[in-house]
N, C-alpha and C positions, 0 to 999 in steps of 0.2 A: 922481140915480141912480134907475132904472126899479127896481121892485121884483123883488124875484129869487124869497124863496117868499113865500106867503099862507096865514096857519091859520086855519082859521075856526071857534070855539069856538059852538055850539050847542048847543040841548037837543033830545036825541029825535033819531030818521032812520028812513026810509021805508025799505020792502024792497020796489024798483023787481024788474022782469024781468029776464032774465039774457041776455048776449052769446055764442052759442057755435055752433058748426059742429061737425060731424065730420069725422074724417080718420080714412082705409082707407090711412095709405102704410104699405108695407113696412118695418121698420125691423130691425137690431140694436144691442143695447145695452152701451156699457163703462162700469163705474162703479167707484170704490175711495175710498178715503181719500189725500191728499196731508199727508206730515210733513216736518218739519227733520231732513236725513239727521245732524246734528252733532247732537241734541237728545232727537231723536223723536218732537216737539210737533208736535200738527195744526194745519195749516198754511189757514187763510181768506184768500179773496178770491184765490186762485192763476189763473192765467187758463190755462182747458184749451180747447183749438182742434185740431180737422183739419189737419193741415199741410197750408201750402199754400191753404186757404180761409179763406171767414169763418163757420165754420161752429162752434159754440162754446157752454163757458157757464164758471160759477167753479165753485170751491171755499163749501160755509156753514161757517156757524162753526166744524163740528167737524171741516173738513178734508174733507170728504166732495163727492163731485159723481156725475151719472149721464148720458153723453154720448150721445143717439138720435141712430143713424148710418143715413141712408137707405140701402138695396141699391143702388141707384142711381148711388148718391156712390164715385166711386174715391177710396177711403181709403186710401191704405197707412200712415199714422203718425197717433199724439196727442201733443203737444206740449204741456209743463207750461211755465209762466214766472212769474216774481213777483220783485219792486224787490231786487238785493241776492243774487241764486241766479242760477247757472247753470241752462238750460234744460235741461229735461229728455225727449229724443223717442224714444217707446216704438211699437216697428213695432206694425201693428193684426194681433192674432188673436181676433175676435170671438167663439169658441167658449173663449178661456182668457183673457181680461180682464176678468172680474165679479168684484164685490169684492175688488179687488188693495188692496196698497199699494205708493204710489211716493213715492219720496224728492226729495227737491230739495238740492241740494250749495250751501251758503252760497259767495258770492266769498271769496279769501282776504283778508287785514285790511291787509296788504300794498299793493291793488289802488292806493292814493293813492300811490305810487310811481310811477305810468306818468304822465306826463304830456300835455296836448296842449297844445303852441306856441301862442300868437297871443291867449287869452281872458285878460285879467286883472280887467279892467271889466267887473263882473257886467252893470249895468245898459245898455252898450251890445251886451254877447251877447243880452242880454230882448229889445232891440229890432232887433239882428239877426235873430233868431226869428221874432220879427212880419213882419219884412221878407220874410221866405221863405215864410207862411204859403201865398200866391198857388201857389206849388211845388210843395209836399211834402203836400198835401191834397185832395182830389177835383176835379179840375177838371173833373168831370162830375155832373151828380144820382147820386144814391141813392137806392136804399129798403131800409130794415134790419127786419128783423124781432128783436124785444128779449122779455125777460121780463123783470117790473116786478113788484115786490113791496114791500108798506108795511106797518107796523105800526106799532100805539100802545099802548105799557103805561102806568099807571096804576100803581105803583110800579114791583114785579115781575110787575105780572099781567099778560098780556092783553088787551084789551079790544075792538081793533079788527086784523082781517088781512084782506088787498084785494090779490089778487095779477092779474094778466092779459098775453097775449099782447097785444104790440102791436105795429104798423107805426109805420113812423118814414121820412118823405118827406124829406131833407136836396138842396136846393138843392147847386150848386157853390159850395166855400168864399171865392168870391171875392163871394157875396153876402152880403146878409142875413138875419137867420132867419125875416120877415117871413112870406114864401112857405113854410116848413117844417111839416111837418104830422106832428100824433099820434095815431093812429085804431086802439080799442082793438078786435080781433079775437075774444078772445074771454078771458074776465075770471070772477073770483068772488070771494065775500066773508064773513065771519063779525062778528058784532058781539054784545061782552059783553048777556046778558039779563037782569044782575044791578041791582035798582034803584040801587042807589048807582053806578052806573056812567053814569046815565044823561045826563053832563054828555058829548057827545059829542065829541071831537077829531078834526076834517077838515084834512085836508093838500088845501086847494086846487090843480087844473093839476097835482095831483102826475105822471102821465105823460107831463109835459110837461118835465118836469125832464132831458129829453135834449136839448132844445132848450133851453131858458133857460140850462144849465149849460156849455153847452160852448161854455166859453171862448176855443177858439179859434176859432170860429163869432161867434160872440154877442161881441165883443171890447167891446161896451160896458160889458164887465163888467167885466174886467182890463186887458187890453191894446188900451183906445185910448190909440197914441201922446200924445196930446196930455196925460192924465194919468197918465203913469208919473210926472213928476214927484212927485206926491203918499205915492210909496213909494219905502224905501230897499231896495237890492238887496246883498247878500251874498252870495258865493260861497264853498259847502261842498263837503266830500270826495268827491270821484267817485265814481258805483257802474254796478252792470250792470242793465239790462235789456234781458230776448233776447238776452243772449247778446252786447251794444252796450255802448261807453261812451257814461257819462252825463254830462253838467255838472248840478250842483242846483246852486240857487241861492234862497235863501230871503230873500223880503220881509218887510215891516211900515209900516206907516203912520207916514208922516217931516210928518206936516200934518192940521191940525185943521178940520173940512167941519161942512157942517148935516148930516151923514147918516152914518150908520156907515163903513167900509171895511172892508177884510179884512189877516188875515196868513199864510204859509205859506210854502209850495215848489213851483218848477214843475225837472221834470224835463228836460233837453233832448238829443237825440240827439248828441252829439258830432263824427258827420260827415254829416249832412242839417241838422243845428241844427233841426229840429219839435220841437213840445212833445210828449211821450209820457205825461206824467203830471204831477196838479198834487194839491194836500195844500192848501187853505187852511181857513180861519174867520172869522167874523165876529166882526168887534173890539167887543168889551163891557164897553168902558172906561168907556162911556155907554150903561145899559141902556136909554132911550127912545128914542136914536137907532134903536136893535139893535129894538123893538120895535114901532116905526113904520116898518121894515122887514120885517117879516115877519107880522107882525097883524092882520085884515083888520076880523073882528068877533068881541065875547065878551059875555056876557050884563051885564043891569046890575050891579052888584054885584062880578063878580067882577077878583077882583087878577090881573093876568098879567107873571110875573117869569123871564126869558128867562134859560138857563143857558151854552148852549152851541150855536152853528150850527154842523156843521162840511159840510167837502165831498172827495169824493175822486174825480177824474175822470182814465181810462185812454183813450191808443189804441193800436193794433197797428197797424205798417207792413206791406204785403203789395206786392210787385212796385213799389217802392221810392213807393209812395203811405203815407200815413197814417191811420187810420179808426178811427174813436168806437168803442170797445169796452165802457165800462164804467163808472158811473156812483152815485155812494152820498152819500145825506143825513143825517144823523142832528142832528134838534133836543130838546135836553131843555130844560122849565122847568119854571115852579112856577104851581100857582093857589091860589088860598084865596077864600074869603068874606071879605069886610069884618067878622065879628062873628065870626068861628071864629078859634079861635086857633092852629091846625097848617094849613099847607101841603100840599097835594101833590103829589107829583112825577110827574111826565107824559114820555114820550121816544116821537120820532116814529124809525120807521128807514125809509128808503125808499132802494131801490136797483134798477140799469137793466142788463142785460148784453147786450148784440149775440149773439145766437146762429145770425144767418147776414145776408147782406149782399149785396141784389142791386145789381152796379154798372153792368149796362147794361140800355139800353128802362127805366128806371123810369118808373113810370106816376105823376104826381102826386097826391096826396089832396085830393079835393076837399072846402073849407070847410066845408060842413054836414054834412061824414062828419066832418069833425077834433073831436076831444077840447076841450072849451071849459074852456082857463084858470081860470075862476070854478065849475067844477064839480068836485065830487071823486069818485075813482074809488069808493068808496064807492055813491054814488047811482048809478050807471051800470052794476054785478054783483050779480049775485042770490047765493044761500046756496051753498055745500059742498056737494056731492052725489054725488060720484062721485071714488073711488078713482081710477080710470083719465080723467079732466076731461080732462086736457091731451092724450093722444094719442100723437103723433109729435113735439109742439114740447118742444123743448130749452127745462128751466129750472135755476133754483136751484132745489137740494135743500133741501127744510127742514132743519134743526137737528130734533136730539133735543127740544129746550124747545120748537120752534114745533109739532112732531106735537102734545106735549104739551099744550101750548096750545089747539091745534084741537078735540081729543077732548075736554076740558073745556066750551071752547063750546061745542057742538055737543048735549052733556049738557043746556044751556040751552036748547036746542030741544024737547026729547023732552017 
């Protein structure tokens, strides 16, 4: 098994020069909170898109998003979606859509009542799926423009955020991801300036995580035919997404490897059969396997005790195609010293969202423009500086705790 992530535990990091452009486009802005209309809970990771385009970003943790819509762009609707809810599509009035809230209507519980004829073999539906991949997925290049953002706390704190605009060069799904390329446009950074912090936590190739992760690209990860064998397949309750029925079908590792595997759920479209969404982890039955996968280098001395990998990968269908929407890593573990007697806890978050999607004339990203694997975003954006950074490009909204977060940094500077 090719390695999937790499951390690379360090002392100290350089404050390289920063990646940025400007942008003069014209823009209006809709932005509100998404909740559980049954609930009232705000609602993360909801997928908010232009209908009709791939023009887009989520929900952060507190439900919250803020959609730059070009003048340019014929918008007439924004479209809320998330695993489990009926879709929610609100005509655009750009002059009365700032700080709204909009609800999302849970499926009814019912929904396992409808059935579809023909599936009963989880594990020949998985590789019926596979089988359609060649179909139901770009049979042409792309180039996606994404917003990419990582963090690393150090229990509750802080310590590392590396956010940037990136292009994303995706081959036709009938290849490999070989030829695919991640070229960061324009990126920044804050790093705790507390001494005790100074053991530094690097997410190697982290913007690259739209290629290594997406599984149904990259199939040497999951879905090569040859070792499904190696996991058992189950078949759970049907649900909705967009407004589509779903089959889930949730794995686990039926066979013992020199290397970790994974366990989870991939989501499948009911009448295209594409994967739309997958939920796995890395099995840590065997914490050396688990860490020999994902550890690249840590200093002498220290202990590295791996907690949890997990993964969460979306696409959206659009003019009966399929397309990488959405992308989330989250790795917690433990280090200590060899003579210290407490631990501590370390959690990386990194996450990828499509927020527009050119799908003809893309133009390749040439190699020495591409994002190097062994590098991390980190070493590649300069400091915080400007309220207004990003422009016109659609991202994640911070969280209340990541403003938070920032304006403490940034105090480390002064």
């Amino acid at each position: 098994m090719k390695k999937i992530l790499i951390l690379l535990l360090a002392i100290g990091l350089t404050l390289p020069g920063i990646h940025a452009q400007n942008e003069n486009e014209r823009y209006f802005i809709i932005s509100g909170v998404v909740k559980n209309k049954a609930n009232k809970k705000k609602m993360e990771s909801v997928s908010v898109t232009i209908t009709g385009t791939g023009i887009g970003t989520v929900t952060n943790e507190d439900g919250e998003f803020s959609l730059k819509i070009s003048e340019t762009t014929q918008a007439t609707s924004i479209e809320f979606s998330f695993v489990g809810f009926y879709n929610n599509r609100v005509s655009i009035d750009k002059n009365a859509l700032n700080h709204e809230t909009y609800f999302m209507t849970p499926k009814p519980k019912n929904l396992k009542e409808i059935t579809v004829v023909g599936w009963t073999d989880p594990a020949k539906l998985v590789l019926e799926a596979i089988k359609k991949i060649e179909v139901n997925y770009s049979p042409i290049p792309n180039l996606l423009t994404g917003f990419y953002r990582e963090t690393a706390q150090k229990r509750k704190n802080y310590i590392n955020i590396a956010e940037a605009v990136i292009q994303i060069y995706k081959t036709k799904y009938t290849d490999d991801i070989y030829h695919d390329r991640v070229q960061i446009q324009k990126g920044r950074k804050l790093l705790s300036a507390k001494a005790g912090d100074t053991l530094a936590v690097k997410l190697l190739g982290g913007p690259n995580l739209s290629l290594t992760i997406d599984l149904v690209k990259n199939r040497e990860l999951l879905f090569n035919i040859d070792n499904l064998d190696y996991y058992r397949f189950t078949m759970e309750e049907m649900t909705l997404i967009d407004d589509r029925l779903h089959f889930v079908v949730s794995f686990d590792p039926q066979v013992v490897l020199p290397y970790a595997l994974f366990y989870g759920r991939f989501f499948i479209d009911a009448h295209s059969l594409s994967f739309t969404r997958a939920e796995f982890s890395l099995d840590m039955k065997d914490k050396n396997k688990a860490t020999d996968l994902i550890l690249r280098r840590k200093p002498a001395g220290l202990r590295f005790n791996p907690e949890e990998v997990a993964f969460v990968i979306s696409y959206k269908q659009r003019d009966s195609i399929t397309y990488l929407n959405y992308v989330r890593n989250e790795i917690r573990f433990k280090c200590d010293w060899k003579k210290r007697l407490f631990a501590t806890n370390y959690t990386i978050v990194s996450e990828m969202v499509v927020t527009n999607n050119q799908t003809h004339d893309a133009v390749p990203i040439q190699r020495k423009e591409g994002f190097d694997i062994h590098n991390s975003l980190s070493d590649k954006v300069g400091n915080f500086y400007d309220d207004d950074f990003w422009g016109a490009y659609n991202i994640i909204e911070p969280s209340e705790s990541l403003e938070s977060a920032v304006n403490k940094l940034k105090k480390g500077y002064r």
